[in-house]
Backbone as CSV, one residue per row, in Angstrom:
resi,resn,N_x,N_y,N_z,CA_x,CA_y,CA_z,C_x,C_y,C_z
1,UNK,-44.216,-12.860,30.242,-44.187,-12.879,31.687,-43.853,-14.282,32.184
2,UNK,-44.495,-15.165,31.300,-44.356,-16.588,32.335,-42.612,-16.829,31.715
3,UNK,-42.278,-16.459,30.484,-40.952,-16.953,30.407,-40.010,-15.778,31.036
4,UNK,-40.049,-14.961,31.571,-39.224,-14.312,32.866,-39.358,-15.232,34.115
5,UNK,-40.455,-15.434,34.284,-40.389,-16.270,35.470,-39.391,-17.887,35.768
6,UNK,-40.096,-17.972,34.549,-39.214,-19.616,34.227,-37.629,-19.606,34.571
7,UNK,-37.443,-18.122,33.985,-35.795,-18.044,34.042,-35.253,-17.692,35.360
8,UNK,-36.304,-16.944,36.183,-35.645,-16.312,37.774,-35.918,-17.708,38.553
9,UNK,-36.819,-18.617,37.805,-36.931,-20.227,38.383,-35.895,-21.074,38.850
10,UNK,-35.192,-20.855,37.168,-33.610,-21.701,36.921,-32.737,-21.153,37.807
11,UNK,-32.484,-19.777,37.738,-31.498,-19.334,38.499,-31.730,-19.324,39.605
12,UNK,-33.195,-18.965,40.205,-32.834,-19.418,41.783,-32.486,-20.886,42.278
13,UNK,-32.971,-21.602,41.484,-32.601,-23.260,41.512,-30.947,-23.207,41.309
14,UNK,-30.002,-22.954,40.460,-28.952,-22.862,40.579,-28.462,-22.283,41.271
15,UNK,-28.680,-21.091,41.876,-27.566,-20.614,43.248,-28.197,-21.131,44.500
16,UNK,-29.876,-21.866,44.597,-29.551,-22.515,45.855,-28.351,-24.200,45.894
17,UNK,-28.452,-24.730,44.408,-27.911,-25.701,44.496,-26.066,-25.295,44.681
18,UNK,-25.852,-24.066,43.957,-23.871,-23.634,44.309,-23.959,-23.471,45.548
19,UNK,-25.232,-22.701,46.351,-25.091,-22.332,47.800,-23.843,-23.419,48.833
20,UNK,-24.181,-24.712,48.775,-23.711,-25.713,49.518,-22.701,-26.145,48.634
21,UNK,-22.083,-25.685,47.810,-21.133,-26.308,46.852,-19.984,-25.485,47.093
22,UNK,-19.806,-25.019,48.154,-18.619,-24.214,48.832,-18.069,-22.761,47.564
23,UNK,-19.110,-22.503,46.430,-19.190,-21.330,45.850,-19.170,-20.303,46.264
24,UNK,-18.976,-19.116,45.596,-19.323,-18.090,46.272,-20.807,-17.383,46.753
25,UNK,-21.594,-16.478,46.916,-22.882,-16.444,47.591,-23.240,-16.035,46.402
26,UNK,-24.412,-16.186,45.404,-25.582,-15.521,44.464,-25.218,-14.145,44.822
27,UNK,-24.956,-13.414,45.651,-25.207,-12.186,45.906,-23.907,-11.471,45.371
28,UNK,-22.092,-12.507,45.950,-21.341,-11.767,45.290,-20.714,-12.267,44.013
29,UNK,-21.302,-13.410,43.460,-21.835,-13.295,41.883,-22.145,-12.572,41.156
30,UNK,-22.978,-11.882,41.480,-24.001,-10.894,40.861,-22.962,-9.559,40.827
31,UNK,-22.183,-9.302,41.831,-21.676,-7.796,42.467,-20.403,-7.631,41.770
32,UNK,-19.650,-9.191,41.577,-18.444,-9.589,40.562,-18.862,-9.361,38.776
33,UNK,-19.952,-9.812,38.878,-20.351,-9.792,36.919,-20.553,-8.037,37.106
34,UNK,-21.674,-7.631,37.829,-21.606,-6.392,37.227,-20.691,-5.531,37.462
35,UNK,-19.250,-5.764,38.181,-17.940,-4.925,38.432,-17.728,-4.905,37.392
36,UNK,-17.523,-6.225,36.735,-16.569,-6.950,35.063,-17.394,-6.376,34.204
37,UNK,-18.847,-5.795,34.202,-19.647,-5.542,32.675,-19.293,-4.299,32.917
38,UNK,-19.171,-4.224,31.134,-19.135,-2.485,30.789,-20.428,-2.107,30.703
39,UNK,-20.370,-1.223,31.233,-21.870,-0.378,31.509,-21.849,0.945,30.721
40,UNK,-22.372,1.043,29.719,-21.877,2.101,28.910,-23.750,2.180,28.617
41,UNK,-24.028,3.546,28.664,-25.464,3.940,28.442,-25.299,4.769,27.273
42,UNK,-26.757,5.048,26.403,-26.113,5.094,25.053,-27.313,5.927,24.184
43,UNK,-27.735,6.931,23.983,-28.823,7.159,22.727,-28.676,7.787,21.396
44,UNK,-28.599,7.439,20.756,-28.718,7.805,19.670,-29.820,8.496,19.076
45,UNK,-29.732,9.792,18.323,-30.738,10.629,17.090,-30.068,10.959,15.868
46,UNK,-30.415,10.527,15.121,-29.820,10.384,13.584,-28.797,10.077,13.982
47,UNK,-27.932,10.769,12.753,-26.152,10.075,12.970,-25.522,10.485,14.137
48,UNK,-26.193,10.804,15.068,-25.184,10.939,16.039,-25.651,10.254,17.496
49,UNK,-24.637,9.703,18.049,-24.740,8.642,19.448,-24.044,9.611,20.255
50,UNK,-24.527,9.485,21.740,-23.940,9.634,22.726,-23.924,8.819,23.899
51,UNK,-22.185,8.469,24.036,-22.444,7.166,25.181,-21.642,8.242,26.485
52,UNK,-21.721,6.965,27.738,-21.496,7.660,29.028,-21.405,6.544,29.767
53,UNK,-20.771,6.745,30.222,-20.102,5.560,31.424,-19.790,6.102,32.662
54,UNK,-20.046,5.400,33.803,-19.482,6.015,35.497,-18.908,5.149,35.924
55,UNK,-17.599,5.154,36.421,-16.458,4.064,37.200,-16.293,4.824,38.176
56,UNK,-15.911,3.751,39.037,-15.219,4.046,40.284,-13.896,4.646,39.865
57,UNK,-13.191,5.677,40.300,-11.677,5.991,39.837,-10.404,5.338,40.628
58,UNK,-11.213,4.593,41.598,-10.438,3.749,42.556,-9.532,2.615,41.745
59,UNK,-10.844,2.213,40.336,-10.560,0.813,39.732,-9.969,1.379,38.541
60,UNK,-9.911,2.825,38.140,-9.045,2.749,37.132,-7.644,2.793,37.201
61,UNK,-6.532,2.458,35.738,-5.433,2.430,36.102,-4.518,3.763,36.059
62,UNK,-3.475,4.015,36.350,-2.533,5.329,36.650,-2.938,5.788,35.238
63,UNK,-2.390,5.706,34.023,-2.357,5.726,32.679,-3.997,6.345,32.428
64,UNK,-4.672,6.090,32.603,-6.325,6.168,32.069,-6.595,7.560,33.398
65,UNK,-6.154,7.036,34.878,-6.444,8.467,35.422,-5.887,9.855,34.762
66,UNK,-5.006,9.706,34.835,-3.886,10.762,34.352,-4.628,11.251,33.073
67,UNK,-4.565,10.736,31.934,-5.123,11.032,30.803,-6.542,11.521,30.677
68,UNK,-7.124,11.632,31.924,-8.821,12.023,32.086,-8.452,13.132,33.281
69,UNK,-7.406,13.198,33.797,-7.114,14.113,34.875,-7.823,13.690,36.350
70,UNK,-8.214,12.754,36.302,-9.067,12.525,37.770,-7.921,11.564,38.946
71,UNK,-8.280,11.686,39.918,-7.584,11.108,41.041,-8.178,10.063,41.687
72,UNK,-7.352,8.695,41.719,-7.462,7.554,41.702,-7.783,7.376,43.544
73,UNK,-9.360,7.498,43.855,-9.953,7.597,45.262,-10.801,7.052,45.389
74,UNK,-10.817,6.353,46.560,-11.972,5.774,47.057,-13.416,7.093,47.117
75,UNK,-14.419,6.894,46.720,-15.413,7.467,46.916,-15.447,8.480,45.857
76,UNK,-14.906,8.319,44.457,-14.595,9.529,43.762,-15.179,8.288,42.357
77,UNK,-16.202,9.190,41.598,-16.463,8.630,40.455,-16.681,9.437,39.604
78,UNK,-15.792,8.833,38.451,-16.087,9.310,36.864,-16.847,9.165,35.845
79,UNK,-17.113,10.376,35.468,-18.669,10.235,34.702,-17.433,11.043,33.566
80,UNK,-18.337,9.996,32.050,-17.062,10.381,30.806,-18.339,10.336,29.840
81,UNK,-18.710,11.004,29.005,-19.382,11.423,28.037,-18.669,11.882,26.736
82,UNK,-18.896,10.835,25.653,-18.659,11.027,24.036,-19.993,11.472,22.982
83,UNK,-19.440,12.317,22.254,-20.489,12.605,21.524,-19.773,12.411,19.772
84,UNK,-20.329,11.300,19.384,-19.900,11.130,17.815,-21.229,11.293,16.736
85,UNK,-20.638,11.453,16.251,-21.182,11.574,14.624,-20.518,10.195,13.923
86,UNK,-21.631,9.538,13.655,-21.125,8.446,12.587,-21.588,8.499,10.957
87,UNK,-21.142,7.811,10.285,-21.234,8.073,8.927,-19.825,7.303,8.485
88,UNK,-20.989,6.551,7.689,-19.886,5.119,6.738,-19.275,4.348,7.695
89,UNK,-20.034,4.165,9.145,-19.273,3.237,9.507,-18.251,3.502,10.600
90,UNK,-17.362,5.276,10.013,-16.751,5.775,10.879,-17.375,6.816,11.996
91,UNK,-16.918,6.843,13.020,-17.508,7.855,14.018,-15.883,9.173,14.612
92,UNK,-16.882,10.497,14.544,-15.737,11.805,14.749,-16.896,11.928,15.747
93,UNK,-15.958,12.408,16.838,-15.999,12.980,17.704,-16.775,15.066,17.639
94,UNK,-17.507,15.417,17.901,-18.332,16.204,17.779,-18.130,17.363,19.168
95,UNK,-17.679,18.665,18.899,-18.299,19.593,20.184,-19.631,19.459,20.803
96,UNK,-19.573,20.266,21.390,-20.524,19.880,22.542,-21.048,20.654,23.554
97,UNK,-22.264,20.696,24.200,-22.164,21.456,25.624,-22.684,20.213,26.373
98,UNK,-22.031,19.835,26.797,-22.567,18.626,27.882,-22.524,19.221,29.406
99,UNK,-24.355,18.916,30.233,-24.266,19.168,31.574,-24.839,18.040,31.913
100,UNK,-24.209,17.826,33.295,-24.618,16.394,33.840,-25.427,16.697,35.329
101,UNK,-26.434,15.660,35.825,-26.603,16.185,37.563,-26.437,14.470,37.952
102,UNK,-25.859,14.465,38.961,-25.659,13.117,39.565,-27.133,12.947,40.825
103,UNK,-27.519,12.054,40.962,-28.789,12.224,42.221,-28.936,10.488,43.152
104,UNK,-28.568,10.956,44.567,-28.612,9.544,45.314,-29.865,9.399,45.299
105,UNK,-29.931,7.875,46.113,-31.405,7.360,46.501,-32.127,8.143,47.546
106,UNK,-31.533,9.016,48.343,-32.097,9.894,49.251,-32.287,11.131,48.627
107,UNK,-31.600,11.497,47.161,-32.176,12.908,46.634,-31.187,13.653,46.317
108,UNK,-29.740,13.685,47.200,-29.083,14.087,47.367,-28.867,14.594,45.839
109,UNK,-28.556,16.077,45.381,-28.135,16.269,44.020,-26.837,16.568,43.443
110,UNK,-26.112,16.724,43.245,-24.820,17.110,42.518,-24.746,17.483,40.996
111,UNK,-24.238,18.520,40.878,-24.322,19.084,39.417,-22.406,19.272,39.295
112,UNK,-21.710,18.110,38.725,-20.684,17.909,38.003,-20.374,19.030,37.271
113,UNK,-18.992,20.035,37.071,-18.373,20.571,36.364,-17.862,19.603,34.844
114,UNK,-18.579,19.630,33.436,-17.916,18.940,32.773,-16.789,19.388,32.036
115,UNK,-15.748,19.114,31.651,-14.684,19.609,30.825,-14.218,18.478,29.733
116,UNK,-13.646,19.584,28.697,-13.734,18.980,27.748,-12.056,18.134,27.614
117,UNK,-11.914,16.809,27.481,-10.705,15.884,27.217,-10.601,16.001,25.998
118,UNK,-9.223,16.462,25.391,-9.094,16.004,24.069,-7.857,15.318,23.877
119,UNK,-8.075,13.702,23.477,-7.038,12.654,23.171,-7.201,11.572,22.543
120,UNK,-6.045,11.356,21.445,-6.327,10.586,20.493,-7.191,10.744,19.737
121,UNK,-7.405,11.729,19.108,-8.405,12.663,17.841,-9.728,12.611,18.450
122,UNK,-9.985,11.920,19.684,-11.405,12.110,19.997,-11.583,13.143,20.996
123,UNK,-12.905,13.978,21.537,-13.036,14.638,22.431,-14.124,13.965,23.311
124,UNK,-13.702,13.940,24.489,-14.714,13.183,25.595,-14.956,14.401,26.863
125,UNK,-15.783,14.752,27.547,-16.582,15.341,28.616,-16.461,14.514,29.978
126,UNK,-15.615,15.041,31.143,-15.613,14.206,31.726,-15.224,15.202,32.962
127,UNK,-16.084,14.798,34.342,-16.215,15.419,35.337,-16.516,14.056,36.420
128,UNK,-16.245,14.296,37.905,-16.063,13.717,39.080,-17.228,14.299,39.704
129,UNK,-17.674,12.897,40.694,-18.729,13.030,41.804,-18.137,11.701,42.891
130,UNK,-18.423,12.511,44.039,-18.636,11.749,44.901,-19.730,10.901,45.177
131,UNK,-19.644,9.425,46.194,-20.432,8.486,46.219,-19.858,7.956,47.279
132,UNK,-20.616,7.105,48.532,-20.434,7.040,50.007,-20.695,5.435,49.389
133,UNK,-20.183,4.924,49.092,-20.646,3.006,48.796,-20.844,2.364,49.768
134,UNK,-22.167,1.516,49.859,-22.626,1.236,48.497,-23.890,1.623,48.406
135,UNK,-24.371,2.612,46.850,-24.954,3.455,46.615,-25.516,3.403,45.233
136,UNK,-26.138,3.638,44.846,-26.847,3.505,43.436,-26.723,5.114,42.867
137,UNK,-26.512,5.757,42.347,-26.785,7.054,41.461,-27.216,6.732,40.229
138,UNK,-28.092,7.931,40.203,-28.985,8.621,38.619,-28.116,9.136,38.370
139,UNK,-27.798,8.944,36.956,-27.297,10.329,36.117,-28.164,10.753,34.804
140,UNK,-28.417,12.121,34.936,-29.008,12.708,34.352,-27.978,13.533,33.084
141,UNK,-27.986,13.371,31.404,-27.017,14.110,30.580,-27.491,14.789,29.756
142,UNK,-27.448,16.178,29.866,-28.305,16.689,28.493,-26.634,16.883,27.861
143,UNK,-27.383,16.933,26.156,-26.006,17.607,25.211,-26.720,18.270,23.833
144,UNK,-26.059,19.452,23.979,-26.587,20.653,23.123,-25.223,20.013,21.643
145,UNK,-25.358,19.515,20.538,-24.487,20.017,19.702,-24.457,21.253,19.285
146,UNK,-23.181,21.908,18.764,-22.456,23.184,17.714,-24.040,23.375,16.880
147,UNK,-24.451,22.461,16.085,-25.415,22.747,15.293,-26.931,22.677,15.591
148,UNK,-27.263,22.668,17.121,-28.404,23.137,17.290,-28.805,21.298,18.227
149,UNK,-28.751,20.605,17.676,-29.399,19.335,17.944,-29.056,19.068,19.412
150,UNK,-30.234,18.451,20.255,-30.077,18.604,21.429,-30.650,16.929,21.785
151,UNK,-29.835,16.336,22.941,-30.282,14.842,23.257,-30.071,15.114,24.967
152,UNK,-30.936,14.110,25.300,-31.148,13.601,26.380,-30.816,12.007,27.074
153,UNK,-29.868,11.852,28.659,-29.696,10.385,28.818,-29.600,10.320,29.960
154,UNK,-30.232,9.275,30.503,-30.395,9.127,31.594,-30.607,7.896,32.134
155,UNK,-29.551,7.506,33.277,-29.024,5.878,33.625,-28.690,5.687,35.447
156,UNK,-28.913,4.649,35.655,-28.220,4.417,37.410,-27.132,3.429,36.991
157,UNK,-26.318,3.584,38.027,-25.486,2.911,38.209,-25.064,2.719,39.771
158,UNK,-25.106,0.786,40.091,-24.741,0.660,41.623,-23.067,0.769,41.855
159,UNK,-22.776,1.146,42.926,-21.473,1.268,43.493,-21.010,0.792,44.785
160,UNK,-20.241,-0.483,44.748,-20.302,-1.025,45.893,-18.591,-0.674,46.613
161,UNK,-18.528,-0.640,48.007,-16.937,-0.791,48.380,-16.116,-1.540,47.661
């Protein structure tokens, strides 16, 4: 505890000292790094991982929309779900029943149609939700594998204009 503190110490000491250093504000610091980080949520049970990521489809490019089928819109986000099997290192791509529910800070729920992408020997799950920015959503992922094994994931992600 005291060395969390120490550290929100430093950093508030450093963005009051950039404050006057004609920088940009602590606030769209913060809003720039987490645009740039990949946010990829992730659990694993035995050999098999399942990751999931939500972008804006605004920020993806023509090439990556197209190939996921989604339409490059303001207020339109993609939720993409992989399910691998690893072993030796390598990871295959695995069927699946993947259902997703998207949920705002007011409650609001959405239950995503997922469909299945298949490209470049992998298969990915990937369905659209709307989002009014700037907004935080839950996503909630269950995934049933072919062979019975069943996982659970569940992540927010903020979304700003």
């Amino acid at each position: 505890m005291r060395l969390k503190r120490q550290r929100l110490a430093i950093v508030l000491f450093t963005a009051a000292a950039l404050t006057g250093c004609g920088s940009p504000s602590p606030q769209a610091e913060v809003a720039r790094q987490q645009a740039a980080a990949p946010q990829e949520a992730s659990v694993q049970f035995g050999d098999i991982i399942v990751r999931a990521n939500a972008v804006a489809t605004s920020g993806l490019s023509e090439p990556v929309a197209r190939q996921y089928g989604v339409s490059r819109e303001a207020g339109t986000v993609m939720l993409l779900v992989g399910v691998r099997r690893i072993a030796d290192g390598d990871e295959t791509s695995l069927p699946a029943r993947v259902t997703a529910r998207a949920v705002d800070l007011l409650g609001k729920r959405q239950a995503p149609e997922m469909r299945e992408v298949r490209s470049g020997g992998f298969i990915d799950y990937v369905a659209t939700v709307r989002v009014a920015a700037p907004e935080t959503l839950r996503f909630d992922v269950d995934v049933a594998t072919a062979d019975g094994q069943r996982a659970s994931l569940q992540f927010n992600r903020d979304f700003f204009p």
